[in-house]
N, C-alpha and C positions, 0 to 999 in steps of 0.2 A: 294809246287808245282814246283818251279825249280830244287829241287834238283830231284825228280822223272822226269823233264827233261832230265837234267846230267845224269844219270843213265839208260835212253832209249839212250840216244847219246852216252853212253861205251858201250850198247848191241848191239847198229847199228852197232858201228866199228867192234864188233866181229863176227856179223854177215857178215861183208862184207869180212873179210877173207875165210871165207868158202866158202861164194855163189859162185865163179868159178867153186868149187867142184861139187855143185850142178847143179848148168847152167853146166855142163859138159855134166852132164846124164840128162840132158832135164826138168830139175826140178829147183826152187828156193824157198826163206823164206821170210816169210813177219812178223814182228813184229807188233804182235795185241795189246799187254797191259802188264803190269808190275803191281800184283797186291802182294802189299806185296812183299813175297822173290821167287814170282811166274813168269816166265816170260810166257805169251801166245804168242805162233807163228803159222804162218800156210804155213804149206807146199803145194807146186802150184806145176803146171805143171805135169812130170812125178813122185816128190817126193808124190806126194798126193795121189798116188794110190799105190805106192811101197811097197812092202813085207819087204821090209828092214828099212821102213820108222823109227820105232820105235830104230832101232838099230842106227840110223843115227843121230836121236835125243840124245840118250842116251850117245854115244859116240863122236860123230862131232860137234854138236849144243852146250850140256848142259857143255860139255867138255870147249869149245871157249869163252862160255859166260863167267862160272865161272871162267878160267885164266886172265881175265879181272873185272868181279864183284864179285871177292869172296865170296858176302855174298849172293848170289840168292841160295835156296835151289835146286829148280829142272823148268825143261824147262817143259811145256805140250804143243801137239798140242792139237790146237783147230777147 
């Protein structure tokens, strides 16, 4: 149980790198669950309807995490 704390608290910090990015263009990320080598997050504001969104994910998000927890496989929103 702690250590999957640990492990949301290295995805917050990398999350909080990018969220200016996001709060930029009217959007930000919220961290829902870490299951397994799965992170769930959800995109708000203007990222949640964005056409880019997935690309954003793909390369911004899953990118930040994994230079911080190398061993998550992949980001999904949820």
């Amino acid at each position: 149980m702690a250590e999957n704390q640990e492990l949301k608290t290295k995805i917050q910090g990398a999350l909080s790198k990018i969220r200016p990015m996001l709060q930029a263009d009217g959007g930000d990320i919220e961290l829902i669950d870490v299951v397994g080598k799965v992170v769930k997050v959800k995109l708000t504001g203007a990222c949640g309807c964005c056409p880019m969104s997935q690309m954003t994910l793909q390369m911004g998000v899953q990118r930040a995490i994994k230079e911080v927890v190398p061993e998550i496989e992949r980001v999904e929103a949820v």
